[in-house]
C-alpha positions as CSV (number, residue, x, y, z in Angstrom):
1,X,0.0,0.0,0.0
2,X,1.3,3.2,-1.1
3,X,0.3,6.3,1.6
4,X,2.2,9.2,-0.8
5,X,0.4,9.4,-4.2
6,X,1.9,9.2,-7.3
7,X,3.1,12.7,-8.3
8,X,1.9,12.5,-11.9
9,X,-1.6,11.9,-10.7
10,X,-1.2,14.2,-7.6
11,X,-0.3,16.6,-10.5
12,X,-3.6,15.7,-12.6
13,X,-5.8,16.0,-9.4
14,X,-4.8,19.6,-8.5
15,X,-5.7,20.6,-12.1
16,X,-8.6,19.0,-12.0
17,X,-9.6,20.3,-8.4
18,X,-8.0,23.7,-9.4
19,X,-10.5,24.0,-12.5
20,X,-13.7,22.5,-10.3
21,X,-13.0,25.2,-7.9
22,X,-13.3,27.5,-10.8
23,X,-16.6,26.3,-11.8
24,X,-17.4,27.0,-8.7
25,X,-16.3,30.4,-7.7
26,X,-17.5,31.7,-11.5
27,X,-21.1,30.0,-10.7
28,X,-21.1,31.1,-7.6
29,X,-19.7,34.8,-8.2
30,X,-20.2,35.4,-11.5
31,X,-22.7,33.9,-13.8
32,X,-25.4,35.6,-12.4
33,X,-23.8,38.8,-13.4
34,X,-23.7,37.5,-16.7
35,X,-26.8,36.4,-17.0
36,X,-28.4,39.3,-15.7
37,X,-26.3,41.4,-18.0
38,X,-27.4,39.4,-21.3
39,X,-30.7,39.9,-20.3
40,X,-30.8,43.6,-19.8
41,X,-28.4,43.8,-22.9
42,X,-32.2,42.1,-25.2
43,X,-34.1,44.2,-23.1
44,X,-32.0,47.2,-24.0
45,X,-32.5,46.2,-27.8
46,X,-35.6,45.5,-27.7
47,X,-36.0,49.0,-26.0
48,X,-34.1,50.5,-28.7
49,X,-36.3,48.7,-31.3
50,X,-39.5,50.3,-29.8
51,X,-38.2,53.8,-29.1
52,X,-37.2,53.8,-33.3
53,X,-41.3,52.6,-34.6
54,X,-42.3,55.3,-31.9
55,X,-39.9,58.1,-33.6
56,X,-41.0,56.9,-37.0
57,X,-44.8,57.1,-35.6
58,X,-44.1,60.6,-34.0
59,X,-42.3,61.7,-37.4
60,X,-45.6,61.5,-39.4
61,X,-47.8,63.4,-36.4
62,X,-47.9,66.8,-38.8
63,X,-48.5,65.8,-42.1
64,X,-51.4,64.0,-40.5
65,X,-52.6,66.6,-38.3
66,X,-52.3,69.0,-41.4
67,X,-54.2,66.2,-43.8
68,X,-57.2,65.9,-40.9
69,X,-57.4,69.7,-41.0
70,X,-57.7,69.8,-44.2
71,X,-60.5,67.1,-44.7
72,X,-62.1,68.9,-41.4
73,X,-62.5,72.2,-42.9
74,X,-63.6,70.4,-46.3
75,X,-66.7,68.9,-45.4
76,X,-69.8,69.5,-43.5
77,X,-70.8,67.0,-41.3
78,X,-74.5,68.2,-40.5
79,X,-75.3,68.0,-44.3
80,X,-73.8,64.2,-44.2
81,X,-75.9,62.9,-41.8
82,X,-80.1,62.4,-42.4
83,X,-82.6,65.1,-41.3
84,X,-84.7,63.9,-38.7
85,X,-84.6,63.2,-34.5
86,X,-85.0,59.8,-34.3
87,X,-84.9,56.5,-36.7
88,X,-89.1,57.0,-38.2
89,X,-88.7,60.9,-39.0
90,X,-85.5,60.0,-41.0
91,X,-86.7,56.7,-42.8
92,X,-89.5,58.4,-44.1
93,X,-87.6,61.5,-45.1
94,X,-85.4,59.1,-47.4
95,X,-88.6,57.0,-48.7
96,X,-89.9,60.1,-49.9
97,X,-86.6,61.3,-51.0
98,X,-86.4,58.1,-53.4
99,X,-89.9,59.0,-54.1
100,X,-89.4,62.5,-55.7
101,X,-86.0,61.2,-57.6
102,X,-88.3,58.0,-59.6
103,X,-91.1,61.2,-60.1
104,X,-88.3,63.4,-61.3
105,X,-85.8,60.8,-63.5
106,X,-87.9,58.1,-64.2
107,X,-90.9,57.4,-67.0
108,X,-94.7,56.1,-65.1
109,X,-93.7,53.1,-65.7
110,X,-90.6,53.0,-63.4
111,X,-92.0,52.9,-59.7
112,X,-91.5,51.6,-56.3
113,X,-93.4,48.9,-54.9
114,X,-92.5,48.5,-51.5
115,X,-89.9,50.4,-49.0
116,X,-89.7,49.1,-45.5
117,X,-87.8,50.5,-43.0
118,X,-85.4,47.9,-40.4
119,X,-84.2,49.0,-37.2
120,X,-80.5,47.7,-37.1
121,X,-79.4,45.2,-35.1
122,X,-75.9,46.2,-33.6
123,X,-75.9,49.3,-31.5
124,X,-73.7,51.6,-33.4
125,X,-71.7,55.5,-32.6
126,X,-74.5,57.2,-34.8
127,X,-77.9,55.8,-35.2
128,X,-78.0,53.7,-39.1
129,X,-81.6,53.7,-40.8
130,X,-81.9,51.2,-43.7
131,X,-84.8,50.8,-45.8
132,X,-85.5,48.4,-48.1
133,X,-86.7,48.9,-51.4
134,X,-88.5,47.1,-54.1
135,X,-88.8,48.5,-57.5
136,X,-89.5,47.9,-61.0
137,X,-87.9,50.3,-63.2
138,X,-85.4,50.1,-66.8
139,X,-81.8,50.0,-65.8
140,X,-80.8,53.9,-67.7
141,X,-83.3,55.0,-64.9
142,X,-82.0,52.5,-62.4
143,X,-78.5,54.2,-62.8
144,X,-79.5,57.9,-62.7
145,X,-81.5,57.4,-59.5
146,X,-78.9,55.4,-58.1
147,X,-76.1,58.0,-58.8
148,X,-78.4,60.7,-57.3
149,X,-79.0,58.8,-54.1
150,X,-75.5,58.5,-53.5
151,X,-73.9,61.5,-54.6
152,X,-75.8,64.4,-52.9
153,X,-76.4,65.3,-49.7
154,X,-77.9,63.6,-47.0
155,X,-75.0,60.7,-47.4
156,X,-77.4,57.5,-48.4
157,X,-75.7,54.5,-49.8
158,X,-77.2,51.5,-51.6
159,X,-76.7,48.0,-50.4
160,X,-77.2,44.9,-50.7
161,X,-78.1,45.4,-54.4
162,X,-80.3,42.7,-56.5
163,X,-81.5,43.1,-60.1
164,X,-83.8,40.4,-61.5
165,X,-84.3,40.7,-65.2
166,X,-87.9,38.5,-65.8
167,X,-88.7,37.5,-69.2
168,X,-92.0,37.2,-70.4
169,X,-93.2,34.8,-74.1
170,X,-96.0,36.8,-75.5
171,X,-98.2,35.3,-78.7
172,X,-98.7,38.4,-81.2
173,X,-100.5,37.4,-84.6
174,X,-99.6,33.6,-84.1
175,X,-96.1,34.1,-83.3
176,X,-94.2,33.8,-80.1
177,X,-92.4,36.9,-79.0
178,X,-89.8,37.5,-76.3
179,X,-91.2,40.7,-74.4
180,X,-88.7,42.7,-71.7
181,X,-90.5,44.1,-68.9
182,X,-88.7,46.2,-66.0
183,X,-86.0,45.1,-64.3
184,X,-87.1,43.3,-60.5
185,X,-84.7,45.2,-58.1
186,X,-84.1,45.0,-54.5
187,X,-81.7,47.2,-52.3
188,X,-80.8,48.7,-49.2
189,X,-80.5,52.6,-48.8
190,X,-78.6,53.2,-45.2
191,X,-78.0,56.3,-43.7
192,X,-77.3,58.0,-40.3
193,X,-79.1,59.5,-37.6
194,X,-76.4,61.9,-35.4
């Protein structure tokens, strides 16, 4: 039995005990630090990251505070929105509205055969009023009403658009002719109540 070790393995064992105490003292002492360092260095980037879309964001503040001026002073909100207090006073005001324009642009023989006004369903910032319509009309008068409805004030647009062509076989003098009536067409006008 051999009490003093050999002094090639006594040499190995320091080294290896030297480089376990180390491990130790830089776990102990030091990896913390580095770890907490790493993590503030992301947090710092990520930082830097947010601060740069913000200054980009920040960057385009005027020319859209000058473009919403400039669409503020353009239009006139009152004359967007439907005369009328409440959701009855302003359907009707639009049925008769689409009354006067089939009077006005249309021949007798374009005309409305039902309008019926729906309360919406969804609670909205300003009030919506939808009527639908039901009309038999040509499509040249279809297209001028149309245009008028949506172009001039009170805003109303048209939704929900269907257009049903029927055909009709009429015998004249023993033959079988294919006769065009008016067009079937079904749409929503909407508009808002402030």
């Amino acid at each position: 039995m051999q009490l003093i070790p050999d002094q090639k393995n006594s040499r190995l064992t320091a080294i290896l005990l030297l480089v376990i105490a180390m491990i130790l003292v830089y776990l102990l002492c030091f990896h913390w630090f580095f770890m907490e360092h790493s993590a503030y260095s992301e947090e710092v980037d990520d930082l830097k990251e947010q601060l740069a879309r913000f200054e980009a964001v920040a960057a385009q503040r005027e020319p859209l505070q000058q473009q919403l001026a400039t669409v503020r002073s353009n239009r006139q909100d009152s004359s967007l929105f439907l005369a009328g207090s409440d959701f009855n006073e302003a359907a009707a005001a639009m049925s008769e509205r689409l009354g006067r324009m089939v009077e006005a642009q249309a021949d007798p023989n374009c005309q409305i055969v039902s309008r019926q006004p729906v309360r919406p369903r969804i609670e909205e910032r300003y009030e919506r009023v939808t009527v639908n319509v039901r009309m038999r009309c040509r499509v040249e008068y279809l297209l001028d009403i149309l245009y008028r409805l949506e172009s001039e004030a009170p805003l109303v647009m048209v939704d929900d658009l269907n257009i049903i062509r029927p055909r009709a076989r009429r015998r004249v003098g023993g033959q079988i002719v294919d006769v065009t009536e008016e067009l079937d067409i079904r749409f929503n006008m909407l508009g808002y109540v402030r």
